[in-house]
N, CA, C and O atoms as a GROMACS GRO file, in nm:
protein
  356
    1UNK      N    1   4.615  -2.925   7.644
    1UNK     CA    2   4.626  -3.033   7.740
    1UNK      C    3   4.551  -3.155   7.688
    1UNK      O    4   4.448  -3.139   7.621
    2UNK      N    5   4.608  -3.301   7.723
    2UNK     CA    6   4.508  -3.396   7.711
    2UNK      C    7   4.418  -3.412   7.793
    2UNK      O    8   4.410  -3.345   7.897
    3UNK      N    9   4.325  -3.516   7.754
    3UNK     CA   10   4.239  -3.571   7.840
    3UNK      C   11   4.293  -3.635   7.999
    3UNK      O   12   4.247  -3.639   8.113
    4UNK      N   13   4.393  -3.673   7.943
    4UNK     CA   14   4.489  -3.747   8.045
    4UNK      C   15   4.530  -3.633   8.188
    4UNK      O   16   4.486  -3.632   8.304
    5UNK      N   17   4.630  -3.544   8.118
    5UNK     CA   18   4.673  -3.434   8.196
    5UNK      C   19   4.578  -3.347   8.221
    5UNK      O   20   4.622  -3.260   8.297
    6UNK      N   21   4.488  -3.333   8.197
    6UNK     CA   22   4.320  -3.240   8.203
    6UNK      C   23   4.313  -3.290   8.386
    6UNK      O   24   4.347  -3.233   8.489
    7UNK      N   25   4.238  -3.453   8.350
    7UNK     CA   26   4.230  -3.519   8.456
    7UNK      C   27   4.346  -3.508   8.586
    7UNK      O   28   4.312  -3.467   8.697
    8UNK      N   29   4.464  -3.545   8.561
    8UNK     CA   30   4.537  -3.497   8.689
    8UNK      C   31   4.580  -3.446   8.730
    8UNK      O   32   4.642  -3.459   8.835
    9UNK      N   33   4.555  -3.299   8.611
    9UNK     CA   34   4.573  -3.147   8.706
    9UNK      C   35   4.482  -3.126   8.755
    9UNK      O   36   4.493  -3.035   8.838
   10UNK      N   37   4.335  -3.193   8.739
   10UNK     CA   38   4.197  -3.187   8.811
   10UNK      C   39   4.221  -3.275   8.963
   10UNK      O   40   4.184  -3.232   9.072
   11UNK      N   41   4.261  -3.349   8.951
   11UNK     CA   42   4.293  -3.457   9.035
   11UNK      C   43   4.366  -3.406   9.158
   11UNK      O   44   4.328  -3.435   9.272
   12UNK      N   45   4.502  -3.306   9.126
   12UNK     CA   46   4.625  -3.288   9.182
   12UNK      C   47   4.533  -3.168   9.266
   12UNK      O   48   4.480  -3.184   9.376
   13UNK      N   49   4.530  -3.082   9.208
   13UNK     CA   50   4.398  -2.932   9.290
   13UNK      C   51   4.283  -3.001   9.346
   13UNK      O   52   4.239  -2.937   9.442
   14UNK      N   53   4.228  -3.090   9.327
   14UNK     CA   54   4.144  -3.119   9.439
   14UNK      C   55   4.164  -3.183   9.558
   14UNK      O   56   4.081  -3.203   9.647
   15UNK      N   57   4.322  -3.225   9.551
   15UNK     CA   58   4.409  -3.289   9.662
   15UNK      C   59   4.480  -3.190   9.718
   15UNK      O   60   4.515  -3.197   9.836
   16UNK      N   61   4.504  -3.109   9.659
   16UNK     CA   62   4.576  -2.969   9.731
   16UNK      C   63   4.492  -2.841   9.693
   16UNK      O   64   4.524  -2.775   9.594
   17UNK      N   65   4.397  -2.809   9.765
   17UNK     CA   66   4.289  -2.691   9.759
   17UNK      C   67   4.362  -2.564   9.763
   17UNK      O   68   4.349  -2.473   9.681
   18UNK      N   69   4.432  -2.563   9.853
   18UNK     CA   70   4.530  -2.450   9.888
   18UNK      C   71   4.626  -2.420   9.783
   18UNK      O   72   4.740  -2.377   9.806
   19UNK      N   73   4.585  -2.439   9.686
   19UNK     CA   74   4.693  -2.454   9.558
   19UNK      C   75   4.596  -2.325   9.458
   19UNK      O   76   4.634  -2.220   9.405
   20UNK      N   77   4.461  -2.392   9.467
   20UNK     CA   78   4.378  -2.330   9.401
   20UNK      C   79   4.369  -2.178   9.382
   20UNK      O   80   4.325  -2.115   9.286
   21UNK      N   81   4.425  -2.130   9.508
   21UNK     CA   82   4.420  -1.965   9.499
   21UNK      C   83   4.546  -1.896   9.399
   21UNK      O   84   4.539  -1.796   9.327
   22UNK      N   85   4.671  -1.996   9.425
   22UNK     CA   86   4.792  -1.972   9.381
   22UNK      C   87   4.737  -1.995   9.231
   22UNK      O   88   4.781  -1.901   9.166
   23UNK      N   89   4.696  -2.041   9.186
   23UNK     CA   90   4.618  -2.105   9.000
   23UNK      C   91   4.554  -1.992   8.973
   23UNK      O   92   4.573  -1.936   8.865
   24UNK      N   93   4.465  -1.937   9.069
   24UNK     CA   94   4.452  -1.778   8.997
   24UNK      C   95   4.487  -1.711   8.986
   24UNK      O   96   4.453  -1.647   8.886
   25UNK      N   97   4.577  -1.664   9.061
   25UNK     CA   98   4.669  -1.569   9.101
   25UNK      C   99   4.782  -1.571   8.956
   25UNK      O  100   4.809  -1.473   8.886
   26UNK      N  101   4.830  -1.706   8.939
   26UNK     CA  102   4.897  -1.696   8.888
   26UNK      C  103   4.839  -1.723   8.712
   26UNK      O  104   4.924  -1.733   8.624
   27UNK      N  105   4.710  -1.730   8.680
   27UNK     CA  106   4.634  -1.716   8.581
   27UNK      C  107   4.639  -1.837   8.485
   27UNK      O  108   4.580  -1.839   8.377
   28UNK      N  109   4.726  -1.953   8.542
   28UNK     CA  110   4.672  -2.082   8.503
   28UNK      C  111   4.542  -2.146   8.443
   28UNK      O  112   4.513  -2.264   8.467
   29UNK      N  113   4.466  -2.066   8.367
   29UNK     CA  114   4.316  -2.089   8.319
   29UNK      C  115   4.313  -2.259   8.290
   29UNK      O  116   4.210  -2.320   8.320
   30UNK      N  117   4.398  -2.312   8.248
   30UNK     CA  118   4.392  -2.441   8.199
   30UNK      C  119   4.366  -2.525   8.297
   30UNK      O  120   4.276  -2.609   8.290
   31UNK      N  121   4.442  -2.512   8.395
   31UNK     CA  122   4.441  -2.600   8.532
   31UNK      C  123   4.280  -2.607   8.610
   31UNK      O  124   4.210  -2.696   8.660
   32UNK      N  125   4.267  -2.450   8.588
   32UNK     CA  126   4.116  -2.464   8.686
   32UNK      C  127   4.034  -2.502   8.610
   32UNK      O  128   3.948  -2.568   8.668
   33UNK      N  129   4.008  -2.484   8.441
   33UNK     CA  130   3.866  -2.495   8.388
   33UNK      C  131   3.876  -2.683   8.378
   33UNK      O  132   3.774  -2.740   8.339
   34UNK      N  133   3.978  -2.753   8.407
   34UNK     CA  134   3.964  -2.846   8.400
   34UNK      C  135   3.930  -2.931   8.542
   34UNK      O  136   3.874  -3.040   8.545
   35UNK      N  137   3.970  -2.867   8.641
   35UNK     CA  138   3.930  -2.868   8.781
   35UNK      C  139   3.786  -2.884   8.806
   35UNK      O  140   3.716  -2.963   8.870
   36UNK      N  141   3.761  -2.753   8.712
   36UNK     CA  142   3.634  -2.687   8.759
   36UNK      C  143   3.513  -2.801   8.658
   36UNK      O  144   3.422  -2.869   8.706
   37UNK      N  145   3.531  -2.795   8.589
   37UNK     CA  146   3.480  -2.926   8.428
   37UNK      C  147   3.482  -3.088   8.534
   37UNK      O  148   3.384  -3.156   8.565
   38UNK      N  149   3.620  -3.109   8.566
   38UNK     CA  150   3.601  -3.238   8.694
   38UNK      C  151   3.530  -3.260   8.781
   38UNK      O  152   3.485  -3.373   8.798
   39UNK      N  153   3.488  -3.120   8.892
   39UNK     CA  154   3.408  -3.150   8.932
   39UNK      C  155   3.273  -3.144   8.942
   39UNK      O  156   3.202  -3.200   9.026
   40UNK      N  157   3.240  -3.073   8.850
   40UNK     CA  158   3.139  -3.017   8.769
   40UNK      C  159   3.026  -3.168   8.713
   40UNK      O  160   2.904  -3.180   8.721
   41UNK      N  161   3.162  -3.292   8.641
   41UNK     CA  162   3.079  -3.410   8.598
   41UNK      C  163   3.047  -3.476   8.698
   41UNK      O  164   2.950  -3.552   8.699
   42UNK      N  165   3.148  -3.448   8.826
   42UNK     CA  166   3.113  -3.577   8.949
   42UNK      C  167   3.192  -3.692   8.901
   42UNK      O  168   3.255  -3.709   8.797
   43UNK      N  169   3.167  -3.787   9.035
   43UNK     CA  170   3.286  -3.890   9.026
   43UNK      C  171   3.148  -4.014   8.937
   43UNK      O  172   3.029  -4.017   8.967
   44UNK      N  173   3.210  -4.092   8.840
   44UNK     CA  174   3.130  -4.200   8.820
   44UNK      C  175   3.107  -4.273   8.901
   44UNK      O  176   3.197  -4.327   8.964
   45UNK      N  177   2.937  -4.305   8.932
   45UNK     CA  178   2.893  -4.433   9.025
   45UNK      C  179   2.975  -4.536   8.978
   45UNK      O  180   3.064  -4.544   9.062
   46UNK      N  181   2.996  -4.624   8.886
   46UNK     CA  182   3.025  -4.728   8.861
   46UNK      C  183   3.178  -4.732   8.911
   46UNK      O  184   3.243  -4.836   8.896
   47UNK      N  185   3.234  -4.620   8.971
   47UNK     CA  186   3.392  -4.635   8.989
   47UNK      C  187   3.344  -4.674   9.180
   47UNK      O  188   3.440  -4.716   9.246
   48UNK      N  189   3.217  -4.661   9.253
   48UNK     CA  190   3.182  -4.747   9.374
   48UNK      C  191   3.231  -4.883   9.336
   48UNK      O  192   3.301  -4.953   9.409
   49UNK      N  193   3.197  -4.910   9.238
   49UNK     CA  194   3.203  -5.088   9.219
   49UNK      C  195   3.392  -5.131   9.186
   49UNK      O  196   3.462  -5.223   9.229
   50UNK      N  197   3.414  -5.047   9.117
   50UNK     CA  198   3.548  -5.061   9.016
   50UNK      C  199   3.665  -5.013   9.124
   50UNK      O  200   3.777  -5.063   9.107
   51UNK      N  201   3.647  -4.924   9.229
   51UNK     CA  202   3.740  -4.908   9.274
   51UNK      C  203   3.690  -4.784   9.405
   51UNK      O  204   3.711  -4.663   9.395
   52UNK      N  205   3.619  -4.854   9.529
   52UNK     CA  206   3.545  -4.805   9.605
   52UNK      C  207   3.655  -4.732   9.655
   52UNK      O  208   3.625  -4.614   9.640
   53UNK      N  209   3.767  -4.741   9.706
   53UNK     CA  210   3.869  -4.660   9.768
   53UNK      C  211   3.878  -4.544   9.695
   53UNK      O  212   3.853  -4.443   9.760
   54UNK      N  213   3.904  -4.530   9.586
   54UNK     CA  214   3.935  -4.404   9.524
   54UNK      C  215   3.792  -4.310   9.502
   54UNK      O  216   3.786  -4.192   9.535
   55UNK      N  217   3.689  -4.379   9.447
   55UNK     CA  218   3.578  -4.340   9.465
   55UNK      C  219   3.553  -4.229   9.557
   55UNK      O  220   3.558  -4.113   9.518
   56UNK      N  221   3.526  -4.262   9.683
   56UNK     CA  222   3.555  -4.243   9.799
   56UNK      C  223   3.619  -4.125   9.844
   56UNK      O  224   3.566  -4.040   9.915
   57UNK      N  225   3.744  -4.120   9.797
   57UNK     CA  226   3.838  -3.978   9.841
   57UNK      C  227   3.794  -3.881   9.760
   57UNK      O  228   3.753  -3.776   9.808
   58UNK      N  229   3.797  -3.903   9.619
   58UNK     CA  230   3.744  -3.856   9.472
   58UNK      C  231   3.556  -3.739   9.558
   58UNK      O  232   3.522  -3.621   9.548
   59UNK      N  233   3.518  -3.813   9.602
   59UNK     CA  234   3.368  -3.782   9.636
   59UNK      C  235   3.364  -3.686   9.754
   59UNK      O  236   3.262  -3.621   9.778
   60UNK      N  237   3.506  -3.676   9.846
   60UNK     CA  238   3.544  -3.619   9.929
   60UNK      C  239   3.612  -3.486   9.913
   60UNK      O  240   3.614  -3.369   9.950
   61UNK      N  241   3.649  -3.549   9.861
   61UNK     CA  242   3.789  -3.373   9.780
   61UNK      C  243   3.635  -3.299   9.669
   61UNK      O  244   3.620  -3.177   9.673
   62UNK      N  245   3.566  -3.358   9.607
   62UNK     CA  246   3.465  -3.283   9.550
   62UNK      C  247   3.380  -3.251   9.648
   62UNK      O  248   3.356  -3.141   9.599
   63UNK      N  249   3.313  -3.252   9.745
   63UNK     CA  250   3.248  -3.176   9.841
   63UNK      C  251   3.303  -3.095   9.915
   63UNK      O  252   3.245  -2.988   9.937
   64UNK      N  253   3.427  -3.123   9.974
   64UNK     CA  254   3.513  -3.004   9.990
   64UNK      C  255   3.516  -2.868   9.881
   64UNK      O  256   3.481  -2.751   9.896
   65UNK      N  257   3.569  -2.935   9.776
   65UNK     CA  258   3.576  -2.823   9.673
   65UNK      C  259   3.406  -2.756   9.657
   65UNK      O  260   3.388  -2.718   9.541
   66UNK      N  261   3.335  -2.743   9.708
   66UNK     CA  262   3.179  -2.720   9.650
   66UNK      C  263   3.167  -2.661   9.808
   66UNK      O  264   3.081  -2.572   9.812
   67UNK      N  265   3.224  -2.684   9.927
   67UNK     CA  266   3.178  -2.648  10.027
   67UNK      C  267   3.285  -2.538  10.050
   67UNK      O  268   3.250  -2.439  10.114
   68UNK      N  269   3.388  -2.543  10.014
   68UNK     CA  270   3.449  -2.397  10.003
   68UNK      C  271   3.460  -2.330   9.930
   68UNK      O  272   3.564  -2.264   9.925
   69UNK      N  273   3.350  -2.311   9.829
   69UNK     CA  274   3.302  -2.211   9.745
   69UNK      C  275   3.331  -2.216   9.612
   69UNK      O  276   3.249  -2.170   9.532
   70UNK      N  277   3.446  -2.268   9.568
   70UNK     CA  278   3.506  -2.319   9.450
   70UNK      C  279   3.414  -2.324   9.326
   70UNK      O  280   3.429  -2.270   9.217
   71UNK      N  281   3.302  -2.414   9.376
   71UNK     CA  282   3.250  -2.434   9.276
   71UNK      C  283   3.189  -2.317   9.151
   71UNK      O  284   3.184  -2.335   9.029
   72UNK      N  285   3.143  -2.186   9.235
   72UNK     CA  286   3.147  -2.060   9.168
   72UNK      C  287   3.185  -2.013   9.029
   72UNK      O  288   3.141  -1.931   8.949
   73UNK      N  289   3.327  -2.134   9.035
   73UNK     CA  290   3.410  -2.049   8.940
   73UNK      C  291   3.316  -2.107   8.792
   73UNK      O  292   3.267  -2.220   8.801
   74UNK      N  293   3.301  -2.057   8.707
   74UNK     CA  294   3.236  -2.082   8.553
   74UNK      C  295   3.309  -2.171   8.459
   74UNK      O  296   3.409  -2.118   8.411
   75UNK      N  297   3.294  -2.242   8.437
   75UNK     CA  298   3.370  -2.305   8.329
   75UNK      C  299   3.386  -2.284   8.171
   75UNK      O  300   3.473  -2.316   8.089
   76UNK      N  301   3.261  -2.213   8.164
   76UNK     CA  302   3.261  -2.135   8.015
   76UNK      C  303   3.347  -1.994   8.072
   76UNK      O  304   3.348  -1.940   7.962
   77UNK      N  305   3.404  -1.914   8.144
   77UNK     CA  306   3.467  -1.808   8.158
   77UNK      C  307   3.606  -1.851   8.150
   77UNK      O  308   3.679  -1.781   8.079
   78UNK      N  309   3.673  -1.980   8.224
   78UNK     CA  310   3.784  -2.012   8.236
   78UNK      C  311   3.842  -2.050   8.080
   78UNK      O  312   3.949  -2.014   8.033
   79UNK      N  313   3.733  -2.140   8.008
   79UNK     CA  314   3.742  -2.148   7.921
   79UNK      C  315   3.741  -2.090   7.802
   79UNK      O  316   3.791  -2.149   7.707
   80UNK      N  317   3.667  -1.926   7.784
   80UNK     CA  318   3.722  -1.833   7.759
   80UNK      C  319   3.812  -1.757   7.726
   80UNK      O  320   3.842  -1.694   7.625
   81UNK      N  321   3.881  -1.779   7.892
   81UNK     CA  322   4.062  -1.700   7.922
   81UNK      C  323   4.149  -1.798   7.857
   81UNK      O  324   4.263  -1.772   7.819
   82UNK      N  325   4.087  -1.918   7.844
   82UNK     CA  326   4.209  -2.038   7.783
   82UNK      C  327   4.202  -1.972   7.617
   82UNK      O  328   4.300  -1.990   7.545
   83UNK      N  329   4.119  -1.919   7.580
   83UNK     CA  330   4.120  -1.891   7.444
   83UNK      C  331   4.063  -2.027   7.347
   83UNK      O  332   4.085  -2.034   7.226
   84UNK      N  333   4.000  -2.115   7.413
   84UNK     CA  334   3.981  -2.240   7.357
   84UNK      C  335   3.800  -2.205   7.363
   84UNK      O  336   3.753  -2.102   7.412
   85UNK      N  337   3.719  -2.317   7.301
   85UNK     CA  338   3.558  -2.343   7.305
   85UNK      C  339   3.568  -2.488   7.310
   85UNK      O  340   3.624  -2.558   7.226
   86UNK      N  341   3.490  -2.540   7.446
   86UNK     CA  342   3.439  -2.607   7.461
   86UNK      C  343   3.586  -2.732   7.580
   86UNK      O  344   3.669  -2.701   7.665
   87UNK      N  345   3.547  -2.868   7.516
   87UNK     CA  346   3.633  -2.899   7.567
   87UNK      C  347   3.724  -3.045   7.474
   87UNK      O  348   3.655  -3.074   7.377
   88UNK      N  349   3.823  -3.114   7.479
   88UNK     CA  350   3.904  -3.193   7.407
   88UNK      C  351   3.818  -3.324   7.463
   88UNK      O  352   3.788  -3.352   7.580
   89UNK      N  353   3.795  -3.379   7.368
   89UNK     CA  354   3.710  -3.516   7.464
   89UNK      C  355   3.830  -3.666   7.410
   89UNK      O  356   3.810  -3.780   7.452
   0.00000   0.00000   0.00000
């Protein structure tokens, strides 16, 4: 995956949570360790200034994801099952 598509399969699962169970289930490792890696860095402060709206939802869908347990999942394990080390920067 790119950096690009990393980001808005991270993006797309934190907008649809209920998706997240179906990603394991169905053993998608790629989708979550990049999920999990997204929200893991947090949203950049400087995107308050650059683009407070998105910011905003971005900061929302990540506390959700952390308040329903999600966060749990390991990112060195997912990354693992991907058969990959580390991550594509």
């Amino acid at each position: 995956m790119t950096p690009r598509t990393r980001e808005l399969a991270a993006r797309h699962l934190l907008a649809h949570p209920d998706q997240i169970p179906i990603c394991l289930k169905q053993r998608q490792w790629d989708e979550l360790a990049a999920l999990v890696e997204f929200a893991a860095q947090d949203v950049p402060r400087s995107m308050a200034q650059t683009d407070p709206a998105l910011y905003r939802v971005l900061r929302e869908q990540i506390t959700e994801f952390n308040l329903r347990g999600w966060s749990c999942l390991s990112p060195a394990a997912l990354q693992a099952l991907t058969g990959k080390t580390g991550t594509t920067a």
